[in-house]
N, C-alpha and C positions, 0 to 999 in steps of 0.2 A: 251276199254281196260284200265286197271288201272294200273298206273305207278308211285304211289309215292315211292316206296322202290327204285326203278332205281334214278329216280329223287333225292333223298338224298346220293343214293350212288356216284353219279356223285360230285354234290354240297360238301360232305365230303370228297371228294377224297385229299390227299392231296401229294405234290410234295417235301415237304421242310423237308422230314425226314434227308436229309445228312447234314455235317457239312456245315453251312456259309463259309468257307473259306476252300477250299478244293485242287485238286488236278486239277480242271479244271480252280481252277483262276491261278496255277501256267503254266498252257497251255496256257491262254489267254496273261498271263506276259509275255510269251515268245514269242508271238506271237507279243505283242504291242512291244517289243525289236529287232523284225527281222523285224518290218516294220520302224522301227525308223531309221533301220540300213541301208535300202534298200534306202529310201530314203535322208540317208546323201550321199548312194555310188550314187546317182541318181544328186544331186545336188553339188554335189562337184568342180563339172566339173565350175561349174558358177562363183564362185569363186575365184575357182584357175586359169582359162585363163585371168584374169583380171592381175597376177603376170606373167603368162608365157609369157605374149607380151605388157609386160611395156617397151619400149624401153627405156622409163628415167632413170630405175632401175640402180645403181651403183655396184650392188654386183654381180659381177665379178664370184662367186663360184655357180651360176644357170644361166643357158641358158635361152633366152628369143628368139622369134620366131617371125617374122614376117608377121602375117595374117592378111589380112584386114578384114572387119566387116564381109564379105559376110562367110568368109571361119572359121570367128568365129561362127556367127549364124548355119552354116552347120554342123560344132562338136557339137553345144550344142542341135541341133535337133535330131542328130543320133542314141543318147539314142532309140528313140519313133518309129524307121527304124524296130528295133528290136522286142521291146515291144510287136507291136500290132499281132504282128504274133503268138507270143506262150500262147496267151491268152486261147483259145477255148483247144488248146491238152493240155495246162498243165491243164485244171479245167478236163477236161476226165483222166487222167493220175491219177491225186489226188484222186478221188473217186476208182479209179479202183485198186491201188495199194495201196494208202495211200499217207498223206498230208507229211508225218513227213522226209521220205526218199527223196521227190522228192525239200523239201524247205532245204535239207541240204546240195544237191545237187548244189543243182542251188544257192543260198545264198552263199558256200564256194568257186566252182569257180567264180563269179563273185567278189571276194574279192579277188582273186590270179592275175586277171587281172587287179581292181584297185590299186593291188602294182605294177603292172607290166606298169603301166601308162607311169611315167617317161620315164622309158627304152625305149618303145615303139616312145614317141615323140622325143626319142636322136636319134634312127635308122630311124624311117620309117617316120619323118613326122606329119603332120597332117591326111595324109591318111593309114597310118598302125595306127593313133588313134584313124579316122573314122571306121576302121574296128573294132576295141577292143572295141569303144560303142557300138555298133552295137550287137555286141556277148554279152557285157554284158544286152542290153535291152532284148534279147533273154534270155538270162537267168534269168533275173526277170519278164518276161512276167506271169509267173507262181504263182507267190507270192500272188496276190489277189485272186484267184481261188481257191488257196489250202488253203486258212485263210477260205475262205469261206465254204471249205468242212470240214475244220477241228473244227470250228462252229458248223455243221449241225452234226456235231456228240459228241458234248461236251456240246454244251449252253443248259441248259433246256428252255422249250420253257417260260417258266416265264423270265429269265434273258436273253433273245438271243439279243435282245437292250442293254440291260446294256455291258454285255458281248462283244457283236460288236463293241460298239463305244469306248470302251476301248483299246481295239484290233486296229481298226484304228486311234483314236487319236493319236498312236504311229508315221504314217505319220508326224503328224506337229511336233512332239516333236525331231524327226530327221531333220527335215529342220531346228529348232529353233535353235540348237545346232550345227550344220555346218555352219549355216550360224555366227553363233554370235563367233564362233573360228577359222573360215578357214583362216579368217584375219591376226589371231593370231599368228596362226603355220607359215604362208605366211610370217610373218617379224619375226622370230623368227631365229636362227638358223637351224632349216629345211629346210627353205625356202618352195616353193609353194612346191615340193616333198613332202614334210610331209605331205600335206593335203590326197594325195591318201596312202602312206604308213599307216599313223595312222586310216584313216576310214579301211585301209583293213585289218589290224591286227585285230581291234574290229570286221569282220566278222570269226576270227577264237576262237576269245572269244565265241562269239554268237553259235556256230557250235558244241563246247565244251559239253556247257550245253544244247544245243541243243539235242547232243548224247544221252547222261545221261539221262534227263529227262523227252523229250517228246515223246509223245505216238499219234499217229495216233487216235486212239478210246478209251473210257475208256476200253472197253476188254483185249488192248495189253497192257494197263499202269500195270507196277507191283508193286506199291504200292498205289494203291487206294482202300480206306476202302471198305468194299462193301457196307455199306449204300449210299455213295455217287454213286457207280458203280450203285445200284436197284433204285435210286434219277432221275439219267441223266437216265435210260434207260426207266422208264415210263413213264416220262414225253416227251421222244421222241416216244414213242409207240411201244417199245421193250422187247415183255415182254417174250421173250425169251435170251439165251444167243447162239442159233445157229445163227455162221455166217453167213450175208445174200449178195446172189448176186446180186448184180442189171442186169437186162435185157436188151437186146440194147436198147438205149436211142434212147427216140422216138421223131425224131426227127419234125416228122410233126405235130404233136398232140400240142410241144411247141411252134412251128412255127404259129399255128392256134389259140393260147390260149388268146382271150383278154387280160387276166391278163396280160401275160406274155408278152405281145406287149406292152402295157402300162408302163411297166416294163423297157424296152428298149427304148421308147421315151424321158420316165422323166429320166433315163441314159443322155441320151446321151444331152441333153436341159441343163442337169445340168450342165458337162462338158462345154458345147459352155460357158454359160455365167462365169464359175468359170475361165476357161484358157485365155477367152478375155481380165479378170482383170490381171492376175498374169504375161501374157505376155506385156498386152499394156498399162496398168493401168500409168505405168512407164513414158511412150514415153506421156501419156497425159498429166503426172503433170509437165513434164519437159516443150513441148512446149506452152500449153495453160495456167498453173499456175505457170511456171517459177521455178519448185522447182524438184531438181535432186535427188531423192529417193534412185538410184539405187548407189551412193556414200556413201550411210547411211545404214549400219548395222544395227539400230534401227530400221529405217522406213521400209527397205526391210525386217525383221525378223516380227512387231508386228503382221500384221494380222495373220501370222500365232501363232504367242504367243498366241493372241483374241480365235484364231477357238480352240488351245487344250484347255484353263481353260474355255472355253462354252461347251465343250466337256463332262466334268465334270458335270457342271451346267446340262445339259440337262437330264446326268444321272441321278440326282439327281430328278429332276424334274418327270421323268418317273417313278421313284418308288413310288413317291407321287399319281400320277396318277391311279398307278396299284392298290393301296391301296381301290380306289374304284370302289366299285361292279361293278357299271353301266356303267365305261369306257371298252369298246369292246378292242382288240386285231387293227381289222379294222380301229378304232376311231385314237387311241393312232397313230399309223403308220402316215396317212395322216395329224393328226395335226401336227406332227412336220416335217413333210415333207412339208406342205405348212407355217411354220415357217422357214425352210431354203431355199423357194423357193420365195415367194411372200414377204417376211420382205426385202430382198437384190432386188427384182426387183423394191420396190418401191425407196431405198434407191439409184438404180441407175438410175431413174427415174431421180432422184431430185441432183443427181450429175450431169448432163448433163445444171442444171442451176444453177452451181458454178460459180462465177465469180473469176479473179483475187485476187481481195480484200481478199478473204473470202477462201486462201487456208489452213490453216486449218481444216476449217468446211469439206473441200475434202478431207482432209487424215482422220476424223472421221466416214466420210463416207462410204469410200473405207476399210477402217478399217471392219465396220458394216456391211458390204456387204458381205467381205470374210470371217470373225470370225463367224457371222451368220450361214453361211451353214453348221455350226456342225449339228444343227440338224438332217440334214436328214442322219445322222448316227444307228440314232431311226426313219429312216423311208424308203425312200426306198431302202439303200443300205442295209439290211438286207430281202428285200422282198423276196428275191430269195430263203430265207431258209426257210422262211414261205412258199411257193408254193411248193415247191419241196428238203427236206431234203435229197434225194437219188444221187439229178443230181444237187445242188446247186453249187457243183463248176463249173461245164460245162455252166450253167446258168450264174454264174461271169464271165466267160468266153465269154461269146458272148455280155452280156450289155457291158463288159467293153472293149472289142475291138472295138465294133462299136464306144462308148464314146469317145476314143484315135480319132477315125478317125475324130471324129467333132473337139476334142482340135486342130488337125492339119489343117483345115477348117479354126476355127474361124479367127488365126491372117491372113490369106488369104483375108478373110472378109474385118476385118479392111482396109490391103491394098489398097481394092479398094474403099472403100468407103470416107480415109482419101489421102489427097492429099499430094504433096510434101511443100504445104505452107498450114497447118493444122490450120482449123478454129474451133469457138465453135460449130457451126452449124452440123457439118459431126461430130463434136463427141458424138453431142447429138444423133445424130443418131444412132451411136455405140451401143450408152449404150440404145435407145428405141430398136437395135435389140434384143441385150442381154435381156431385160427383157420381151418381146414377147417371146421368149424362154421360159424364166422362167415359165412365165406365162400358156403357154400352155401344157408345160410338166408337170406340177404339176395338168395342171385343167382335164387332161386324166388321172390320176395316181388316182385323185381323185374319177372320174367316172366309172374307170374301175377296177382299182387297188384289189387285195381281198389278206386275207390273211390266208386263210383255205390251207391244203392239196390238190393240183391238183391231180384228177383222175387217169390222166396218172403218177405220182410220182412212184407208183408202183400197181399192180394188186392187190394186199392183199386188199389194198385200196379201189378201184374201186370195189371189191366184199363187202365190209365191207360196203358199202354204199346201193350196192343193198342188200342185207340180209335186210336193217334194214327198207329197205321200208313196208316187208313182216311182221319183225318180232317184231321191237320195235322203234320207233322213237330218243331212245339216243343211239343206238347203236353204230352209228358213233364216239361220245365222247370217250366214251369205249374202241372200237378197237384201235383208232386213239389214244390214251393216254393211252394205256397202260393196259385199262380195261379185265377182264375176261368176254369174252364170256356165257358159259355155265350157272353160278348164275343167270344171267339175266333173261335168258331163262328159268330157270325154275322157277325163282319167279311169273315170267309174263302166268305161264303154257301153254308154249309152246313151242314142240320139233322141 
């Protein structure tokens, strides 16, 4: 059968009729702004208990509490009590109704309860503010699921990396920014109070423009051009404008899906070793290198300063990449997926034989480790919308709850592994666990990992593939992107 007219019609096809700058980078903006904001309301906490139970403190005009370490570590955990639970129904909920309602929801009450902070620890305690994290981790449980869904229906599949990591580099640029003012506000006339009043305000700013301008899909956006609207929707393989319903999500078929196991390992591997740094990293440089981090603004803020301007870097880097023919879709993913996987495993390899002397070279290190794992921004936390654009958020949903469940693991881990008289020995160990993680979650991702359309995404699909066994071998491209059927078919003469 001869197929060169198919063949050039595929190759000439092209995706970048709408403007460069359009109405989905103003989606994505907002998106990088409600994760920025999610996670100042997420960290806040960390900061401000350092003023709430200063007993030295002399300013008489804020209450200060007295908790010991146990019943501090217990409020700053209580966020994650909540979190993990509304992972799975918010990414189901997102797809089914839409992203835009369900993150304006949960985004505004949880910023009605971060002003409600204070109040809460003058009446109830530390346990009516265990409860108040608690509801708020519930209510941000949602937040990754519904970026992810709201993705899988905005990014064209050319830019859904670029697009992604912009999106969540907004996480570190929220930690950067709390962490580098919370201080601030804390000795300021506010006092620690200001730190949850002012982050909760900026969630009614966010909420605002939230209203006004975002859109669930480009279909419900009412001011986007329609070259941009015919741009995203071919390029997602929409080449219609009838609303489509998804079908019960199947959920054995995902449960069964190599891909999508793979998927869920290098999750969750990633998590152990990124939460082992960010919690214990601290407790190592203090007893074994003698340097107290978590008194320093700078030193506690830079890795993540490192991960957002690499964040950038890497984008930049993937456009260059995309640039050429021969780089696959597949390629691009796992290269930078075992650049944030295997760069930080070696680096913590070689942390584990820092010495005293040479504490410096440890905070460059640990620096490298944690700014490093931008990459996998462009790699597999974006997999999810390559497999399945239909149930991508429900997908963020189960990697990332299971993921939470290992961050809560890992410093468990440490525990037993590090003693009450902490040597170099057990902490090298730490860090060979954490990079045995790395290691293996990236060398399955790598193995198994794909980044095509799954079958089960939806039946249009799965019939588009059998059709094209019969009828043309690029038919898949076609369907899948957006292509018309019927030209094909009759170029190739066959009904």
């Amino acid at each position: 059968m001869s197929q060169p007219k198919t063949t050039n019609l595929v190759k000439n096809r092209r995706f970048d009729e709408g403007p460069r700058i359009g109405s989905r980078h103003v989606q994505c903006f907002l998106c990088f702004c409600c994760l920025s904001l999610c996670y100042a309301l997420r960290v806040n906490l960390s900061v401000a208990i350092v003023a709430m139970t200063d007993s030295n403190s002399t300013d008489s005009d804020f209450e200060t509490y007295e908790w010991d370490a146990g019943t501090r570590s217990f409020l700053l955990s209580s966020f994650f009590w909540g979190y993990i639970i509304t992972q799975i129904p918010g990414g189901h909920i997102a797809q089914k109704y839409g992203a835009k309602t369900l993150l304006l929801i949960g985004v505004t009450l949880c910023s009605v309860l971060t002003i409600l902070t204070p109040l809460a620890a003058d009446i109830g305690g530390w346990k009516l503010m265990f409860a108040l994290r608690v509801a708020q981790g519930l209510l941000q449980g949602s937040v990754h699921p519904a970026t992810h869904a709201m993705l899988a229906k905005w990014a064209p599949v050319e830019e859904r990396g670029a697009l992604g990591t912009f999106c969540y580099s907004g996480s570190q640029f929220g930690t950067v920014v709390m962490l580098a003012v919370s201080g601030v506000i804390a000795q300021s006339s506010l006092g620690w109070p200001g730190i949850f009043y002012i982050s909760g305000a900026m969630g009614f700013v966010w909420a605002i423009c939230w209203f006004f301008f975002a859109a669930s899909t480009p279909a419900e956006h009412k001011s986007i051009s329609p070259e941009e609207k015919k741009m995203i929707e071919n390029s997602l393989g929409q080449v219609d404008s009838t609303p489509k319903v998804n079908g019960p999500t199947p959920w054995i078929k995902i449960f069964t899906s190599p891909a999508f196991i793979s998927l869920i390992v290098v999750h969750c591997t990633h998590m152990w070793g990124f939460w082992t740094l960010l919690t214990q990293i601290p407790s190592y440089m203090k007893d074994i290198l003698g340097i107290d981090i978590k008194n320093s603004a700078l030193l506690s803020s830079l890795p993540y300063a490192v991960m957002l301007v690499l964040s950038f870097f890497f984008i930049y880097l993937s456009k260059l990449l995309g640039k050429m023919q021969n780089i696959s879709l597949s390629f691009s993913r796992k290269f930078f997926n075992s650049i944030g996987h295997w760069i930080p495993m070696i680096s913590l390899i070689a942390l584990g034989y820092v010495t005293k002397e040479h504490a410096t070279l440890a905070v460059v290190l640990l620096t490298l480790t944690v700014g490093i794992s931008a990459a996998t921004y462009l790699g597999f936390q974006v997999n999810h919308i390559d497999l399945s654009p239909n149930y991508a958020g429900t997908l963020m949903g189960i990697t990332n709850g299971s993921a939470n469940v290992m961050s809560a693991l890992a410093p468990l881990c440490v525990g037993l592994v590090v003693s009450d008289k902490p040597s170099v020995e057990e902490w090298r160990m730490v860090f060979f666990i954490a990079a045995g993680f790395y290691f293996f979650g990236n060398l399955l991702f790598v193995i198994l990992g794909k980044t095509n359309v799954q079958p089960w995404n939806s039946p249009e699909d799965a019939l588009a593939k059998r059709l094209s066994t019969i009828i043309d071998p690029e038919m898949p491209a076609l369907l899948l992107n957006g292509g018309e059927v019927k030209p094909v078919i009759k170029e190739n003469g066959n009904q």
